[in-house]
Backbone bond lengths (Angstrom), bond angles and torsions (degrees), N, CA, C in turn:
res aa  C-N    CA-C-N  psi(-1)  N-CA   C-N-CA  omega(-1)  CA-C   N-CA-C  phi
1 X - - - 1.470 - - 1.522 109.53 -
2 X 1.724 114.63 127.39 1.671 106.87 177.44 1.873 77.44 -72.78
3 X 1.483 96.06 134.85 1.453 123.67 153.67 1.918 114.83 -56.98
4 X 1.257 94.02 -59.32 1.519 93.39 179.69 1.388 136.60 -93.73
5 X 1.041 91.63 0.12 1.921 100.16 151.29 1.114 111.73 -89.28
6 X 1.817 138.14 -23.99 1.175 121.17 -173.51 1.459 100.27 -92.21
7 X 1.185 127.22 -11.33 1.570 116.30 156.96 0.933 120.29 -65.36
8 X 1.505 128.60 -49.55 1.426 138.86 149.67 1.210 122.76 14.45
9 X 1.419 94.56 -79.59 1.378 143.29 -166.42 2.149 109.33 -66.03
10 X 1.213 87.35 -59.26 1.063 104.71 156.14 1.952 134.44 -51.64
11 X 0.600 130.32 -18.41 1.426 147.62 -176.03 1.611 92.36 -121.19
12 X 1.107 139.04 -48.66 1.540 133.93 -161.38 1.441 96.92 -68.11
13 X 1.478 131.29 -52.76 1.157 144.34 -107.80 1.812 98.28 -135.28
14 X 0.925 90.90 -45.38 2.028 109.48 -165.39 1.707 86.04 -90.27
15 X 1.771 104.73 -77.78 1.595 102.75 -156.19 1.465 132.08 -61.58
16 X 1.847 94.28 -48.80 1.652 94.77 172.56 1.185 124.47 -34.40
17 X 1.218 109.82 -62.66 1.450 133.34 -149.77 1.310 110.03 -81.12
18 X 1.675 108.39 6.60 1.490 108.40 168.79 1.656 92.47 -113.54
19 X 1.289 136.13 36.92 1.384 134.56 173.75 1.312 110.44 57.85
20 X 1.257 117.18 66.31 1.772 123.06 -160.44 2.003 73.70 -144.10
21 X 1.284 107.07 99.27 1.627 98.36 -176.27 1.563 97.57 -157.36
22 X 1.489 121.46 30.70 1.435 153.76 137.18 1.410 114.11 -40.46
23 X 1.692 134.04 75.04 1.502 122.27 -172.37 1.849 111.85 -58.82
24 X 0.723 99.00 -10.64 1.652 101.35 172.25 1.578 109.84 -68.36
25 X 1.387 98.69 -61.33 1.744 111.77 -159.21 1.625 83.43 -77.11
26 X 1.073 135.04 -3.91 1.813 109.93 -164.63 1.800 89.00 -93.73
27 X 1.551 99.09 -47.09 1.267 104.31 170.97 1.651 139.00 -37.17
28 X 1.663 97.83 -53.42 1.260 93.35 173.33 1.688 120.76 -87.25
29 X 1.062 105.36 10.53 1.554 116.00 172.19 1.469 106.66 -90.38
30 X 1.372 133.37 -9.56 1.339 129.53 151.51 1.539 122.29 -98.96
31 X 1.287 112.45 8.30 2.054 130.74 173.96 1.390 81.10 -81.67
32 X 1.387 103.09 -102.95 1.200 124.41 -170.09 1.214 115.60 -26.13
33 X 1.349 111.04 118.80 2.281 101.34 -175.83 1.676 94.52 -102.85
34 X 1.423 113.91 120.15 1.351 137.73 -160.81 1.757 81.59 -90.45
35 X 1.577 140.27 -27.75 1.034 117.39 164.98 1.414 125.39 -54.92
36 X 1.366 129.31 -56.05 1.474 126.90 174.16 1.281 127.91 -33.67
37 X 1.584 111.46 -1.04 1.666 110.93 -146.24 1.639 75.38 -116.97
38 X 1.243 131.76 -48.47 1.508 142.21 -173.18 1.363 101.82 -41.78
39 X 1.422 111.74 131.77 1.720 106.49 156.83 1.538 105.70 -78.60
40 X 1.761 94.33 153.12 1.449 106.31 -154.08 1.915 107.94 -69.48
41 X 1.186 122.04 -11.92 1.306 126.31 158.81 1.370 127.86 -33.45
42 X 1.847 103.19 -69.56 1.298 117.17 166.85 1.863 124.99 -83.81
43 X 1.448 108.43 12.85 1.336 107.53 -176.02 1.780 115.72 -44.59
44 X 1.193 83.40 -33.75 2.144 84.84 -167.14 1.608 107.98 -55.47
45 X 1.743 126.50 -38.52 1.162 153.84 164.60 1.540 113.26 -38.64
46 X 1.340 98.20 -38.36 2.204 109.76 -171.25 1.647 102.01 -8.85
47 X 1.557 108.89 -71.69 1.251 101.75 -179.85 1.842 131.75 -94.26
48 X 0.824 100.71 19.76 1.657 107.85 -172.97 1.441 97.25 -69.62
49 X 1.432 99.20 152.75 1.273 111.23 -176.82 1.500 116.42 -85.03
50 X 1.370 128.05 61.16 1.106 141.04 -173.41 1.663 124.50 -154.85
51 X 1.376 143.33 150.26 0.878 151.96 150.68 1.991 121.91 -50.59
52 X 1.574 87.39 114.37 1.742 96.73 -163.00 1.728 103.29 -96.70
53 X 1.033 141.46 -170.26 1.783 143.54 -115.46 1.915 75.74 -165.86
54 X 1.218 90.39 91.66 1.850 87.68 160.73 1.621 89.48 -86.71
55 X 1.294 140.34 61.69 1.491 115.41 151.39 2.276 89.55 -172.37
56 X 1.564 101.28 164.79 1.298 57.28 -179.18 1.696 90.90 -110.25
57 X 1.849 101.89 -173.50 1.454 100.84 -134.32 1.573 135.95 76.51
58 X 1.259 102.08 -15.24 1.826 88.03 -152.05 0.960 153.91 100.17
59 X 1.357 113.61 -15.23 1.365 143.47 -154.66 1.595 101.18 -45.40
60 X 1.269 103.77 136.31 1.983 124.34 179.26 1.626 81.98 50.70
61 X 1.095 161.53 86.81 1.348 153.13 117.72 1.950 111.88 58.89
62 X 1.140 119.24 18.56 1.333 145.74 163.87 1.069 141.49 -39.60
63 X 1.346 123.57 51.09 1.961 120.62 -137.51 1.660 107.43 -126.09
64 X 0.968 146.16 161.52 1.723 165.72 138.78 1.572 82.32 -51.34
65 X 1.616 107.54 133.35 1.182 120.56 -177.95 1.951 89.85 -101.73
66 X 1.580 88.72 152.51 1.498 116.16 173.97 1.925 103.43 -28.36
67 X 1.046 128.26 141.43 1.512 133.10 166.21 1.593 116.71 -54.28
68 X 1.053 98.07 -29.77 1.491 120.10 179.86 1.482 112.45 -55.60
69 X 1.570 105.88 -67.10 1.421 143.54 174.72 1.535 100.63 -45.78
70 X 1.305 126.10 -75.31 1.483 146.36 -154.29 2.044 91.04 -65.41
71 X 1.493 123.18 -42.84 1.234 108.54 -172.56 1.522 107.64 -102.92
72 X 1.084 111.13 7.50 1.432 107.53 172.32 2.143 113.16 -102.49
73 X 1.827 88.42 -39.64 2.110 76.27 154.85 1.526 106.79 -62.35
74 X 1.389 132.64 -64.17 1.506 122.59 -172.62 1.286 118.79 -36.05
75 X 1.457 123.40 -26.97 1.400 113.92 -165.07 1.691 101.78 -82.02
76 X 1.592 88.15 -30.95 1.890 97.80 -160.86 1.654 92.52 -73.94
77 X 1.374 112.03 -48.47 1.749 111.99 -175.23 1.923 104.18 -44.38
78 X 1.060 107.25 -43.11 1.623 120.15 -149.93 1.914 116.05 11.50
79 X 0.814 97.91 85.91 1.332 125.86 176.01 1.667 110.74 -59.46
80 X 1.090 106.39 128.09 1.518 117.90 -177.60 1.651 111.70 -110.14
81 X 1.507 99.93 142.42 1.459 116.89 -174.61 1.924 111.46 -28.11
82 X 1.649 98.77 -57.37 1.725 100.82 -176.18 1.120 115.60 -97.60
83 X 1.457 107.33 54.95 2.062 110.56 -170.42 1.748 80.14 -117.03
84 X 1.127 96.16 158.22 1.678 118.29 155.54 1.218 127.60 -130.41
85 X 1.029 123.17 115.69 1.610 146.70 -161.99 1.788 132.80 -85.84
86 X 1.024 95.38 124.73 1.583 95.63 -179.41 1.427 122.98 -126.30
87 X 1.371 104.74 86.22 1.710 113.31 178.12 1.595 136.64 -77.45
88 X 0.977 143.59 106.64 1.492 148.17 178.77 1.344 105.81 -54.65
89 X 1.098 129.07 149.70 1.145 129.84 160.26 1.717 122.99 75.39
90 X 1.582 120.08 43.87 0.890 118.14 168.96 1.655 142.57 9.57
91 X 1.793 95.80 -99.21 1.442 115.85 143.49 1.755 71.78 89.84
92 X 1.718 108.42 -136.03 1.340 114.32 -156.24 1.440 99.22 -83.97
93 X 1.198 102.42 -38.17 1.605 94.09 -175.83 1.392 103.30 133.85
94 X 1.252 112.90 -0.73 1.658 125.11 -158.58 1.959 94.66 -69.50
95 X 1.715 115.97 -71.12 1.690 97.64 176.81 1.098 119.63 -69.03
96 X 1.279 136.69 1.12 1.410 129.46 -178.60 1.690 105.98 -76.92
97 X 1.533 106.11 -26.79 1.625 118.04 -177.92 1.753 93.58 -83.57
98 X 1.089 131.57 -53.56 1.440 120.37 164.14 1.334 139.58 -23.32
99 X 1.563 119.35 -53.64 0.774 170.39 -174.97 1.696 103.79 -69.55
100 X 0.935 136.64 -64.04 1.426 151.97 -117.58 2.168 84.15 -130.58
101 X 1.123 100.74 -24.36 1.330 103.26 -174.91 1.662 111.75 -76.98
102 X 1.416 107.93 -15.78 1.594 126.68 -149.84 1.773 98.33 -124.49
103 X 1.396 97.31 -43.07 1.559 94.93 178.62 0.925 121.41 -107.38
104 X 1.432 137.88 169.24 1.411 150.52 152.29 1.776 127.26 -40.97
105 X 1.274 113.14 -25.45 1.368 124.82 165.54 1.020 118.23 -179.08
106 X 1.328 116.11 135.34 1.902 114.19 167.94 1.571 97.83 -115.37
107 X 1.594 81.70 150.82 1.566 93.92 157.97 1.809 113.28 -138.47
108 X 1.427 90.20 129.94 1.955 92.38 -175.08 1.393 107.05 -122.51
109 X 1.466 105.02 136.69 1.191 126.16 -167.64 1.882 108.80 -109.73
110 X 1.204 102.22 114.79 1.818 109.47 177.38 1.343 128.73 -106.71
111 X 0.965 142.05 153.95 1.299 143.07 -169.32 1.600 96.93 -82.51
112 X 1.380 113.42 -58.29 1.710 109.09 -130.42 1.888 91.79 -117.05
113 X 1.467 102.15 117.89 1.454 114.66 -174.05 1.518 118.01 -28.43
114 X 1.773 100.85 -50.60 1.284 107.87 -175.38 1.632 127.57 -61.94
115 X 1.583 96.47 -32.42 1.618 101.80 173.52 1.990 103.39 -84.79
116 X 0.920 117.44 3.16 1.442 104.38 -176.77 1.683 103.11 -91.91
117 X 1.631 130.44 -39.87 0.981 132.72 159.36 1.692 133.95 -47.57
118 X 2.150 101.34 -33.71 1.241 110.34 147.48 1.386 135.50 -52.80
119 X 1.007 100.72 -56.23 2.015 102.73 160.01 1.058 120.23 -50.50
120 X 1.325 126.60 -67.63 1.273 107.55 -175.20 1.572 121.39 -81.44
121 X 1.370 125.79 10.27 1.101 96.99 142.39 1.287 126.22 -104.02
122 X 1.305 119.56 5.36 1.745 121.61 160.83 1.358 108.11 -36.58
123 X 1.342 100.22 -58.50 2.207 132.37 -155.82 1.698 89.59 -63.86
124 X 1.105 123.84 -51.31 1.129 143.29 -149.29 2.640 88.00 -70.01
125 X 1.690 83.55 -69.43 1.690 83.84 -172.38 1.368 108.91 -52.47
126 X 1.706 121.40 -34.81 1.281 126.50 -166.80 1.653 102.21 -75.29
127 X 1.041 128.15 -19.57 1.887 134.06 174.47 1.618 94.81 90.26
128 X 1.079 134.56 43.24 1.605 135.82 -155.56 1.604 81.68 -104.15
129 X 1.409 132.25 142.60 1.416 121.42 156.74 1.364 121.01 -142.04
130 X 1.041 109.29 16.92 1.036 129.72 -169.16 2.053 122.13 -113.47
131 X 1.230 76.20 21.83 1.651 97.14 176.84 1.592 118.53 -141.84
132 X 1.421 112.95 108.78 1.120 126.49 170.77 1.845 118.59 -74.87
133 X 1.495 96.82 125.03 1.589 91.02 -174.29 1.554 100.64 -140.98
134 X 1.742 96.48 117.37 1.618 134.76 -157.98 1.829 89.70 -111.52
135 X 1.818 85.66 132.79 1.266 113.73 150.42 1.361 124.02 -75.30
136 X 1.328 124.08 103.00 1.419 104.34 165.96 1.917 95.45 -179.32
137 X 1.480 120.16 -162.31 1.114 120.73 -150.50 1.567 96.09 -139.80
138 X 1.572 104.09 101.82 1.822 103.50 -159.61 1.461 101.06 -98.09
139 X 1.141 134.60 44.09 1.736 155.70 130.75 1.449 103.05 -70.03
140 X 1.392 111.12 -65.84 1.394 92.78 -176.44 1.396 158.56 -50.37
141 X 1.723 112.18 -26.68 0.885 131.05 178.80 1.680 109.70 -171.16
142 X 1.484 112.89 -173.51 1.232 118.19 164.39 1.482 140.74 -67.08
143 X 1.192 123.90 147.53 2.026 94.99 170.37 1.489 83.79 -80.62
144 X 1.262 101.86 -173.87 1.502 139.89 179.62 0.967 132.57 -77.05
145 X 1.532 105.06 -29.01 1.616 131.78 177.09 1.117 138.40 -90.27
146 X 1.597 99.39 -6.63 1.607 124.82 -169.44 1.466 94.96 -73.65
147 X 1.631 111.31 160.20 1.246 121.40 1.61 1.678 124.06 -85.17
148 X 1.372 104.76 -174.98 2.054 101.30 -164.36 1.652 90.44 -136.87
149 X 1.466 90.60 146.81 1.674 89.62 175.80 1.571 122.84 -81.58
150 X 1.526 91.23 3.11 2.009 100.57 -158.82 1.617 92.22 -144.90
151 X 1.099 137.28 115.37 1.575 142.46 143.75 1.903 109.44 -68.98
152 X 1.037 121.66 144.79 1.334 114.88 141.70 1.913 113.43 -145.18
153 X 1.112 101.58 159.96 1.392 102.41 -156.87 1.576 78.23 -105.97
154 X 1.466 131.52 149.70 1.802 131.01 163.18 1.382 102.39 -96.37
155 X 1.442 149.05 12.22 1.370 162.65 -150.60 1.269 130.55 -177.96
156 X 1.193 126.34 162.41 1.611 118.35 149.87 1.039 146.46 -59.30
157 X 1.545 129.70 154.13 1.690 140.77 140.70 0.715 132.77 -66.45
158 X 1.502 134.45 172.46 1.228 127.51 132.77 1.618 112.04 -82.63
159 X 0.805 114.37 -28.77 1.274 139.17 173.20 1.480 136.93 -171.16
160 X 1.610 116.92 131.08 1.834 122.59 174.58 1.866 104.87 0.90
161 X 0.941 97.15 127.28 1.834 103.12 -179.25 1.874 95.00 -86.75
162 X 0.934 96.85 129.23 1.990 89.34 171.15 1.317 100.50 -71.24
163 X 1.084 108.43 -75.54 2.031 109.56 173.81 1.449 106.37 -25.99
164 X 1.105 138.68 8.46 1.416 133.40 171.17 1.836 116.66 -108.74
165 X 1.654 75.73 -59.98 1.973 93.38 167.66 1.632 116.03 -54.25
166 X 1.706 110.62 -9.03 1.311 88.65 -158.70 1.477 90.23 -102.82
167 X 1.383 110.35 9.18 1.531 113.27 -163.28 2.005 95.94 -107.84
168 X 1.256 119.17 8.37 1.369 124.87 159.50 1.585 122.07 -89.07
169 X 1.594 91.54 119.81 2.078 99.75 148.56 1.370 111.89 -24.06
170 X 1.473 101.34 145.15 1.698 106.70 164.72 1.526 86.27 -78.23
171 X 1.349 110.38 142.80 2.029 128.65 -178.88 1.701 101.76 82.11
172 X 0.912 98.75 -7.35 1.783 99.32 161.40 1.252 128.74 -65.56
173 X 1.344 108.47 177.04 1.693 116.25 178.20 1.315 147.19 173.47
174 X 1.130 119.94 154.53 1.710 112.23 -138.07 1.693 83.04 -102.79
175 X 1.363 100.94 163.03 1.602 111.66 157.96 1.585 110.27 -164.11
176 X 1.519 107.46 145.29 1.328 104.67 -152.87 1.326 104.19 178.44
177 X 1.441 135.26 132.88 1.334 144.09 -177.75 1.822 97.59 -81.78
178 X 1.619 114.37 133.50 1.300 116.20 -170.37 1.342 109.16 -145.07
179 X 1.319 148.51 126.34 1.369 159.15 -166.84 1.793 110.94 150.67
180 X 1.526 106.16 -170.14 1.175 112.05 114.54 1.582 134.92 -129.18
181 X 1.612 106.21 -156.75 0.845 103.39 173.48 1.461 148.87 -60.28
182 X 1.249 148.56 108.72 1.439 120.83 66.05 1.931 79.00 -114.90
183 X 0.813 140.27 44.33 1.541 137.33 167.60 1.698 107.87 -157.38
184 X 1.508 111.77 107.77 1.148 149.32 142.21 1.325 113.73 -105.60
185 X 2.052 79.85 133.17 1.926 92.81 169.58 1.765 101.03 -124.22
186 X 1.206 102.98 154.97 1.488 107.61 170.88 1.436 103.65 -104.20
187 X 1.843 89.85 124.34 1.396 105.75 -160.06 2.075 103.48 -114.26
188 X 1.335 87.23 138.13 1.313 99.02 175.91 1.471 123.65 -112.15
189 X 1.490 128.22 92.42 1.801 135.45 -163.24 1.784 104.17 -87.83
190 X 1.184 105.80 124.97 1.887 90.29 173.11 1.737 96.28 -118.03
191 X 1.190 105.84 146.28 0.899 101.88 157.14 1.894 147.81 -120.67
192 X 1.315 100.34 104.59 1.706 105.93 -144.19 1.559 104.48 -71.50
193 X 1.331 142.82 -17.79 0.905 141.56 145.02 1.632 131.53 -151.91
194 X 1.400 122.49 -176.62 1.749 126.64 -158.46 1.871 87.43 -37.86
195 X 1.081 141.90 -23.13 1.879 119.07 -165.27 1.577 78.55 -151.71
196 X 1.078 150.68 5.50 1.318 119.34 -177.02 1.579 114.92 -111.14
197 X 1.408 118.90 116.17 1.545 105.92 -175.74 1.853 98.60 -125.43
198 X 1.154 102.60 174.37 1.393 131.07 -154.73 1.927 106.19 -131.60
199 X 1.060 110.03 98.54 1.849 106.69 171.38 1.488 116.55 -100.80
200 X 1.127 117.77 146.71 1.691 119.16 178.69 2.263 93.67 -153.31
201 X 1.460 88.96 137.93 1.428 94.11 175.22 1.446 120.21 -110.41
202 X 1.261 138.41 86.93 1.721 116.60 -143.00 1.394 108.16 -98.92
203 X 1.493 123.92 8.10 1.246 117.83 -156.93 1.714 92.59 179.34
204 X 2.125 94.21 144.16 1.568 81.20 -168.03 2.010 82.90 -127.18
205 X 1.601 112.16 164.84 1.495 114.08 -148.93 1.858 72.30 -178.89
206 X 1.570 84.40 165.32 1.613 113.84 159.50 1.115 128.94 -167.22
207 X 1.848 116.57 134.03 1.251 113.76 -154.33 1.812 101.72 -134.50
208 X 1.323 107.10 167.59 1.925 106.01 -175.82 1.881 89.62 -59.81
209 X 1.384 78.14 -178.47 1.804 90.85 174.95 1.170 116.74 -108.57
210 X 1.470 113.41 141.07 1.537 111.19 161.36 1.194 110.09 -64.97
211 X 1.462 127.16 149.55 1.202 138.00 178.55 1.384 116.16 -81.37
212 X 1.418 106.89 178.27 1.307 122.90 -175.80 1.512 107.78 54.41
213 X 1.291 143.81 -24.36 1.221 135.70 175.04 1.279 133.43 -50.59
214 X 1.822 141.53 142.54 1.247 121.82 179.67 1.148 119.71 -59.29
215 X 1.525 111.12 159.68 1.762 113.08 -163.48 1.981 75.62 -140.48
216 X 1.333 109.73 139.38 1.336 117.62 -178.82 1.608 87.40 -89.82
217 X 1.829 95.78 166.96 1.678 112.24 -146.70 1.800 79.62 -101.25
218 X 1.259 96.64 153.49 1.494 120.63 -168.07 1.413 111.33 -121.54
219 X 1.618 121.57 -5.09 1.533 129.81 143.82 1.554 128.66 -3.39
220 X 1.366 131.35 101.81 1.629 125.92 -173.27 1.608 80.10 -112.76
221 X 1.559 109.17 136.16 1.793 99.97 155.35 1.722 93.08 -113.47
């Protein structure tokens, strides 16, 4: 496979045309080699227009979101040099290297041991250092470090986590795919001061779920 035509190809074909027309973000979507981030199973896939299996099988529903997906949250997040970042959902490590390229620091938090060792050694081959990547279960509580000027969610809700919002700067802001299925919107929360927040949905997509999150009750009497 030429490698760099199918990135090419990829960004020409996949990103534009999902309104991803940000010369920054198009840019660093050809820095960043989104192959390194792939487990070597699905490498041939790097750019296909589809959602890839960080495990194999599938395991817990665990995937690299569509190329599409991954540069169209980046464009909407747009992350600034002196922001510090707080991402859900680890996974390979692939937006946390996005991410980390634009801001001043990320820190990503993963559920599952095995993908947390994947990241960081993604971060690690890519020379990225500027991204901290934590084991642990960010439903439960706060990090330590909060608050962050930038949330990003790598998955869905059912809905905005408060335990998340509460972990934003006043001028901060969340971003994060929220519904369910067959209707997800990617939702953008700001929050302009100590109780006052701001929602806008600019774009609608659907992605697996992050775990552990509330799921509203589905009860008929």
């Amino acid at each position: 496979m030429d490698i760099e035509r199918a990135r090419f190809n990829m960004i020409e074909q996949q990103i534009r045309p999902w309104e991803v027309l940000d010369p920054g973000v198009l840019e660093l979507l050809s820095v960043v080699r989104r192959e390194d981030f792939v487990p070597a199973a699905y490498r041939s896939l790097a750019f296909s227009d589809m959602e890839i299996p960080l495990r194999a099988g599938g395991a817990r529903g665990q995937v690299m979101l569509a190329p599409k997906i991954e540069a169209r949250m980046l464009q909407e997040a747009a992350p600034r040099r002196h922001e510090r970042v707080l991402e859900i959902g680890a996974g390979s490590g692939y937006m946390a290297a996005l991410l980390a390229k634009r801001a001043q620091h990320v820190v990503t938090v993963e559920l599952e041991p095995e993908l947390v060792q994947m990241a960081r050694a993604n971060l690690a081959r890519a020379n990225i250092t500027n991204v901290d990547v934590r084991l642990g279960d960010a439903a439960l509580g706060p990090q330590p470090d909060q608050p962050f000027d930038l949330i990003v969610l790598s998955g869905s809700v059912a809905e905005v986590p408060q335990i998340l919002l509460d972990q934003l700067k006043v001028g901060g802001r969340l971003l994060g795919i929220v519904g369910e299925e067959p209707i997800m919107r990617a939702t953008v929360v700001r929050r302009r001061s100590e109780n006052q927040w701001t929602t806008t949905q600019p774009w609608d997509t659907v992605a697996p779920r992050l775990l552990h999150f509330p799921e509203p009750s589905h009860f008929v009497f």
